[in-house]
Each structure stands twice: as C-alpha cells, then as structure tokens.
N, C-alpha and C positions, 0 to 999 in steps of 0.2 A: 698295737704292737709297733716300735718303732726300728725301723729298717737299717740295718747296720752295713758299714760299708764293707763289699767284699772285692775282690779282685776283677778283675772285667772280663767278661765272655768272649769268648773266642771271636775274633771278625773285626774288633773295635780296636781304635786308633786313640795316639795321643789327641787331646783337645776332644774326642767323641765323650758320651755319657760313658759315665762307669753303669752296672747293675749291683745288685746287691738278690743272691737267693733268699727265698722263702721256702720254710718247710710248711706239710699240708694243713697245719692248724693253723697259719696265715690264711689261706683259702675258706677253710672251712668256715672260717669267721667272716667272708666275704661272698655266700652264696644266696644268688637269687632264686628264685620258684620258677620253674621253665615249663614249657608247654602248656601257658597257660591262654594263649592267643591264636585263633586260627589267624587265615585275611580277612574275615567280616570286623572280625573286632580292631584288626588294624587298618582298615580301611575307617573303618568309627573313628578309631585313632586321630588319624590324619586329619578327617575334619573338623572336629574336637577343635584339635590345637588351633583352628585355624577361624572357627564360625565364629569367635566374637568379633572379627572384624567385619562381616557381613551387618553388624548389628549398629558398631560405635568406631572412630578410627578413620574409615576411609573418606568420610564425606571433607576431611581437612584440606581434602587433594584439591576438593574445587576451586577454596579459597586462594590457591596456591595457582591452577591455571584454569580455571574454569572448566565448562563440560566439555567443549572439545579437547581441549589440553589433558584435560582427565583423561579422558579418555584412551587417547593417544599412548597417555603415561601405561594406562592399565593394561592396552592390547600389547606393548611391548614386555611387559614383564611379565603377563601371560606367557608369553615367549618362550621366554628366561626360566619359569617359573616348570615348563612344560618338559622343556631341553633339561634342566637341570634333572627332573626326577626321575629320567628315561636314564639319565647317569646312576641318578642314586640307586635304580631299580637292579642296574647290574653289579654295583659296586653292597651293596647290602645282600645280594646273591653269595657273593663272592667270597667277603667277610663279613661271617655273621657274628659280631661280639657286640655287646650293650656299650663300644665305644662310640657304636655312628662314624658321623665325622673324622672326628676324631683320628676311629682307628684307621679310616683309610688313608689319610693323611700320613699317618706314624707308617702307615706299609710303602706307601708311595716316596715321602719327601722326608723321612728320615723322623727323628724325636723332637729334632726343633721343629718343623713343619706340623708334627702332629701336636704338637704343646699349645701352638700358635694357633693352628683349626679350633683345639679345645676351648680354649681360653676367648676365642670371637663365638664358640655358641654358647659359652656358660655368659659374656655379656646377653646374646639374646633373650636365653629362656633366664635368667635373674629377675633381668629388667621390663620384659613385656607383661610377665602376671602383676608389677607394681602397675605397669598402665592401664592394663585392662582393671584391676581394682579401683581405678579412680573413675571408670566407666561404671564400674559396678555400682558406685557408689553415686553415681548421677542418676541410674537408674532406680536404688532402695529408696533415693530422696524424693523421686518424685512419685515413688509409690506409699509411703510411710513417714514420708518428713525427714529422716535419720540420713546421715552423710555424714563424710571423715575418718579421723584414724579409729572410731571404733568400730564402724562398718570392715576395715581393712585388719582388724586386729581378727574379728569373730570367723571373718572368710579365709584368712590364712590359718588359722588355731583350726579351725573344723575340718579344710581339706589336707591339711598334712597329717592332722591326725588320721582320717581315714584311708590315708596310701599308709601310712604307718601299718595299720593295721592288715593290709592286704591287698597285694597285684591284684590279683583274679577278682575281689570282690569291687576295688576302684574302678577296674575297664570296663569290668558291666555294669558300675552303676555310671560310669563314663558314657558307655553308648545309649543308655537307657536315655539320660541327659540331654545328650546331642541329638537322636533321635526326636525327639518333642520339640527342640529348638528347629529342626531343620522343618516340622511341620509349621511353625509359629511362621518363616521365612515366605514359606510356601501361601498360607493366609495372605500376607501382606502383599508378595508379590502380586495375587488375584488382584487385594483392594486395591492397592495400585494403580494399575493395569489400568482398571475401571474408569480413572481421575487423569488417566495420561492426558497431557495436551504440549506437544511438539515443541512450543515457544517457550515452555518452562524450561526447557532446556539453557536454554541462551538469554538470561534474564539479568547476567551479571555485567553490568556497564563496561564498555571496553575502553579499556586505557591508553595510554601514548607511547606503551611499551613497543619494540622493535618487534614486527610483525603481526599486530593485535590487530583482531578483528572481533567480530558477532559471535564466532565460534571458537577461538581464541584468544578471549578479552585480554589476558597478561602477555599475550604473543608468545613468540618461540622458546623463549627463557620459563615461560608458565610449565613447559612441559618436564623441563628436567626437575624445575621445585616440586611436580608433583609426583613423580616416580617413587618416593620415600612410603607415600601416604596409597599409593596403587599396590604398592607390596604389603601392605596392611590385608587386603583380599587374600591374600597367599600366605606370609608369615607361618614359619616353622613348623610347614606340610613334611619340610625336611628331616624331622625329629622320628619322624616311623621308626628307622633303621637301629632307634636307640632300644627298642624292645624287643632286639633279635635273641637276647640272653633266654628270655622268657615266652615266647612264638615257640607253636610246633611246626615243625619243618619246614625252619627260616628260607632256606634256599628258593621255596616255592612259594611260599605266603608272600615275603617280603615287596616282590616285584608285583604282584597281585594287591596287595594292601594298597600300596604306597600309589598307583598309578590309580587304582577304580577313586582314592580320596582325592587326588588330582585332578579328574576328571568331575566330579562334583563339583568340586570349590570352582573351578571354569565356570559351569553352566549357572551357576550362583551370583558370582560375581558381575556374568554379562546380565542378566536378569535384574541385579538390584542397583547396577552403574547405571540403565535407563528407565525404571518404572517411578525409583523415589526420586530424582530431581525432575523430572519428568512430571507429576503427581503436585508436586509442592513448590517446586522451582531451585535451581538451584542456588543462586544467593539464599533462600529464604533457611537452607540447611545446610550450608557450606561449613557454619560455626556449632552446631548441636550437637551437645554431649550425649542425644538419645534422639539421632537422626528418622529412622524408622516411625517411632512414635510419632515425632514431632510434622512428619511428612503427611500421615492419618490426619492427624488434628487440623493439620492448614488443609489437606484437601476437603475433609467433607465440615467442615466448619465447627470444632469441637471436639470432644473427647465421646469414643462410640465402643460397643462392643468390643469392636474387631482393636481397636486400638489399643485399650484395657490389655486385651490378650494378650495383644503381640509386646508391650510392654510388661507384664508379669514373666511371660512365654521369652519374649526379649532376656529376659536377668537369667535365665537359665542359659544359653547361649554364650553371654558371657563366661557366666559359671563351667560350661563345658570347657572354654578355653583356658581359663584360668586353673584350672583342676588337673587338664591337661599337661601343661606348662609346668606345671610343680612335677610331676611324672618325670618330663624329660628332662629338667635340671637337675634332679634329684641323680640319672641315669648317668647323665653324663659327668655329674659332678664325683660321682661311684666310680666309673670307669677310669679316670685320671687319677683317683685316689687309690685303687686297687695297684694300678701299674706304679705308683711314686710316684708322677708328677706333681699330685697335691699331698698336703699329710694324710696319712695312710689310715688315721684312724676317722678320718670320713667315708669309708667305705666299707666300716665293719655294718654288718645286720643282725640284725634282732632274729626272736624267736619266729616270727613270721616273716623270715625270707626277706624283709623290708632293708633297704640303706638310712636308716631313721634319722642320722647325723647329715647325712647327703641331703634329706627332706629338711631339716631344720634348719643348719646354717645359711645356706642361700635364703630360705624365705626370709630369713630375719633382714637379710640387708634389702632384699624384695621391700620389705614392709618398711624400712627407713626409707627408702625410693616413692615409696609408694605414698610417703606425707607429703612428703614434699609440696603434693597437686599440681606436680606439671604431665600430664598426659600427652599431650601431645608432642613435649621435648622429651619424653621418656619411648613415646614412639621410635621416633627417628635415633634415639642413641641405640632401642632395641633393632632396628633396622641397618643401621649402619657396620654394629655387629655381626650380624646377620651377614651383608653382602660381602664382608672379611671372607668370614667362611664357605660364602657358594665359589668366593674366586679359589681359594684354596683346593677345597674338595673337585672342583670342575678339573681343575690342575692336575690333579691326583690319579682321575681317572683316565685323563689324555697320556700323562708318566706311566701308569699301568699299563696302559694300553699299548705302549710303544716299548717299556722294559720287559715287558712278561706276556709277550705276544701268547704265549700258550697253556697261563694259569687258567685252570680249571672255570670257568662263567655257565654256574643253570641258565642265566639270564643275561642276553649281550643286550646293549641300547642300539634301535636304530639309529644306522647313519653315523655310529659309533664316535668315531673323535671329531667329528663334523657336528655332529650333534650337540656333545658337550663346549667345543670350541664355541658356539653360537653363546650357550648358556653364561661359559667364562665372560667375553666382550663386552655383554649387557648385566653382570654384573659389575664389571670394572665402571661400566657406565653408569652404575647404580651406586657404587663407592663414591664415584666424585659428585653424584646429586645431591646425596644426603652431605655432605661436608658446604652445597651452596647454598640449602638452606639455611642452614643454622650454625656457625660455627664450634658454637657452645658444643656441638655434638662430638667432635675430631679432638678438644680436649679433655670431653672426658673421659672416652675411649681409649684416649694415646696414654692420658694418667692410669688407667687398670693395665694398661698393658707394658707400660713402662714397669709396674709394680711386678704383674708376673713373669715379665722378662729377669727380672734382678733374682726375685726368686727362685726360678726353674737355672740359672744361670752361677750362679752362687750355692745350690743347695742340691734341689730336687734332680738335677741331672743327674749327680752321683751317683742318686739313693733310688734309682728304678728298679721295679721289681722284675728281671727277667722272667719269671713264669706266668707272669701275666699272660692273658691271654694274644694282646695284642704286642709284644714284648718275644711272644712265641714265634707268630709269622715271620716276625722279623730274624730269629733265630735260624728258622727253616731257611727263608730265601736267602741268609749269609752261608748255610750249611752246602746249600746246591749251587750258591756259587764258587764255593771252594772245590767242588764236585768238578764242575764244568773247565 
C-alpha cells in the first residue's frame, strides 16, 4: 500500500516530517506473532547473535595488536559493551516496539535521529551475516571441500526461508542451535586449557612501533587497530530489544534477556581471548579463518576427536549467528518500513505473521557482500555501523533521562546516565578505531548513508506513517507537552 500525503499532525513545524494516516488494513497487513518469547529464549537470542564470533572474527585483533594489545582492546569494550546493555535494558523496558534502536532514538532525538539509529544498524545486521557467511564457508571447506557463492547462496535461501515460515518455530530451533554450539565452546575451552603454555601468548615479534614491547609487539597504536575486531566478541547482543513486538511481557523479559546474554558472552570471550592463543600461540592463529580448529590441531599435533567436533560443532555456531542476524534485519528493516521511513511495502507479512520482503531484500544485498570474500573488511564496515548506533542510542538514553525524568521505567540502569555516559565515550572511541584501520570502511559507510540521507530527506519524511507504533509515542509526548 503506498502511503499518501496528508496534512501533518498536530505538534509539527515547517522543515519537521509531514505524516500521512493509515487506516486498519494498513496494520493489519503489517502484524507480527507476539508472545512468542519468554527471557530464556531471548537470552538464547542474544547469544545467537553474537557466538559466531567466539568461533571466527576475533582472532584478527591479534594481528592488529597482539595478545596484550588484544587484550586491552577487549577488556575495554567489555566495558562499553556491559554499560551499553544496562542502558539498553531500561530503554527496551520502556519502549517495547520491534523498532529497537531505532525506536528510542525516534522517542529521544526526533525522526532524523531515529532514521539515522536505523539506517547504522540495518548497516550492521546486513553486512555481518555476509561476513559470518564467508566464515561459514571456510568452515564447509574444510569439512567437505565445497566453498564460495554457492555455500552462501544454499545458507541464505534455507535460513530465510525458515524465518519465513515462522517466529516461534526459528527461535527454538535458534536456541536448540546455539545451545550445542555453546557446549562445542565449552569442549574446546577444556582442550585448550589442557595445552595452555604462558609464552604462547607473546610469540609475535615485536616491532619499532611507538611503545612496543613483548606484550605489546605493535605498541600503543596496536590497541585502538584492535578494538574493531574485540567488538567481534560482542557484535549485535544489542538486537534483543528488536523482538519486543513478539516477547511475552516485554517490560520484564527484555531487561532479563538482554543482560543474562551479556553476561555469558563476558565469561566466553575472557575464556577463549586466553586458552586458544595460549594453546597454539598467538601469531600461529592471528590470520585463521577457523581459529578454534586450527588451535586443536597445532596444540596436540593433528586433526583428533575433540577437533573434528568442535569443527562440525564450530559450523553451527556460525549458523546460530548468522540465522540470528537475518531475524533482526529482517525486524528492523519492518520497523522503519511500517513507520515510512523505508517503502512501506517492506513490512507487509504473510500468512504466518513473517515480514517476508524485510527477510528477502536485505539478504539478497547480504549475499552480493557476502561474494565479494572480504571478511574481514566486511567486519569492520559491520562494526563501524554498529558503533554509529551505540553513540546514538547511549545519547537517547542520557536525553530521556534528562527530558522525561518521570516516564514510566519497569527497568532503570544502574548509575543511570553515568553509566550510559561511560558506554557513549568508548563508543565514540570505537568510531574513530574502526575508520584507522581501514579507511575503505568510512566510505563505504558515508556512501549508504549519504544514499539514505537523500532519500529519507527528499521523500520518506513526508510519507511517515503516524500510527505507527513508534510514530505514537511521539504523538503522546507532543500531546502532554501541549498539556503542560
């Protein structure tokens, strides 16, 4: 249905968006399956999204500043990572709409703020299932010989069809997934463990850079190049909050989900940052497209059991994430389309409740990313994305928190705007790392966003749909300030 212009809602200014109403069979066409999600399963969730990097991705950090430098990188964006979901935990209390992000942006900092949130996590969740496919695909190969676009063609056609097909049956075969992968983790960490030897750590020659040392080989500069590849451990824990449409009683789940998945991915990430370079060295896995594996095979000298597993066990982990990631692009790419910001016929659903056009057209440009074979610059554009949106939404929460001292919160963050302040900093500080590694990444970034600037600016402003859901609040909070 295409959205016609109408006069603009009560509150708005020359230069603000015009709206345009919908009658109920706009909606109707636009409704998801709700209450299909306690917190266990969104705690699943969270991991999901987040365990192929525990698998493939992070070990790039090393090459970039070594194990101390890594390390350094990772304990900070632990941080960031920790601060940030204690925000997200109260702000997805708060508003619970399948916008995420998104929508608290749009409640916070206006439609351009909330367009611009959008628009930096539909880069992330696009572009990260193209890199985790090329992981995927390092993985099929070394189990079956097979690699390339038709490993990436069979894994996107299979998992969109089956979100296609149904919420409620993708999350649980989602956590069924991730569950098995988190014991695959659990194996490896033992083997590991068993092969630790201290000096593996510090094996990668140290160079003439400014402050290098033994534990530091790239010196001071090592550590901000590897912050990109530490938020790989983390990556899009932050998606929880896009499944509040579909959660039974978001208000208590959401902050429970999002925080117990937070808490895992910690204990995971410090566990597998020093048992595999530790076990195998780290030069020897700094560049491996199937780090894990390859850490088994250099420690006990060969291909064993435990290795096999974790490598079979390993492709599902991927799979978790990758499966994941189509979910919340899908969600988010529905959300923006419901309200007008994107064309509107992306966020119609099918007979099963599904956004089937939201699932489709992202993946397809996913799967052009995803030939490409660059993984690891497909990282970092996924990441760079990514830290757009924590400076945004951390923003969102400290403006809420200072405009509407007395909106209704199931859920506060401790330490509240001190909290999130920490989160914002080290974000901002995560913004300009990702642009010193690689520059290629800031344009290809600034080109998708130069493109949805033009178009939300020329078009899609107009044509919002006021009844949206996130479209509403904003209705309410201009109604009570006319009130006031």
């Amino acid at each position: 249905m295409t959205a016609e212009p109408s006069t603009p809602r009560a509150g708005t200014s020359p230069g603000q968006p015009t709206g345009t109403g919908q009658d109920d069979a706009y909606f109707q066409e636009r409704q998801l399956q709700g209450g299909v999600a306690g917190w266990v399963l969104l705690a699943g969730l969270g991991v999901a999204y987040v365990i192929s990097g525990d698998f493939a991705g992070w070990n790039f950090g090393l090459a970039e500043g070594g194990w101390g430098g890594f390390a350094i990188a990772v304990v900070v964006m632990a941080v960031m990572y920790l601060c940030m979901v204690l925000g997200l935990a109260e702000l997805s209390s708060t508003i619970s709409t399948a916008g995420g992000g998104y929508a608290f942006a749009r409640r916070a900092l206006g439609p351009w703020g909330g367009f611009l949130t959008g628009t930096a996590i539909l880069v992330e969740y696009a572009i990260a299932p193209a890199a985790i496919a090329n992981f995927i695909s390092a993985y099929v190969d070394s189990l079956i010989g097979v690699s390339g676009p038709l490993v990436f063609l069979v894994f996107y056609i299979a998992f969109i069809g089956l979100h296609i097909y149904g919420v409620g049956e993708a999350l649980k075969l989602m956590f069924v997934i991730t569950a098995i992968a988190v014991v695959a983790l659990l194996v490896f960490v033992v083997a590991a463990a068993l092969k630790f030897d201290a000096s593996n750590l510090t094996d990668i020659p140290v160079t003439d850079a400014a402050g290098a040392s033994e534990l530091l080989p790239f010196g001071l500069i090592g550590v901000w190049a590897a912050l990109p590849y530490a938020i790989w451990f983390f990556l899009a824990v932050e998606g929880v909050p896009l499944a509040a449409e579909e959660t039974k009683d978001p208000a208590r789940s959401m902050p429970r989900g999002i925080i117990a998945a937070m808490l895992t991915l910690l204990a995971f990430a410090a566990l597998i940052l020093v048992v595999a370079p530790g076990a195998a060295g780290a030069g020897t896995i700094a560049d491996s497209g199937n780090p894990l594996v390859d850490t088994l095979e250099v420690a006990y000298g060969g291909s064993t059991a435990v290795s096999t597993f974790v490598n079979i066990v390993g492709l599902l982990g991927l799979i978790a994430s990758f499966f994941s990631i189509i979910y919340a692009y899908s969600r988010q790419t529905f959300a923006l389309s419901r309200a007008g910001y994107l064309p509107t016929v992306l966020s119609k659903t099918g007979r099963r409740k599904t956004p089937y056009l939201a699932l489709i057209v992202p993946g397809i440009i996913g799967f052009a990313m995803a030939v490409l074979n660059q993984g690891d610059l497909l990282i970092l554009v996924a990441v760079f994305g990514a830290t757009i949106s924590y400076v945004l939404m951390m923003l969102s929460h400290i403006v809420l928190r200072v405009r509407e001292p007395d909106l209704e919160r199931p859920y506060r963050t401790p330490g509240g705007v001190v909290t999130t302040g920490i989160a914002l900093v080290l974000a901002l500080v995560a913004v300009v790392a990702g642009y010193l590694v690689d520059q290629r990444v800031i344009l290809v970034t600034a080109g998708v966003f130069a493109l949805a600037i033009a178009y939300f600016y020329f078009y899609s402003r107009h044509h919002i749909v006021t009844g949206a859901p996130e479209e509403e609040f904003a209705a309410i909070e201009d109604a009570e300030k006319g009130l006031s």
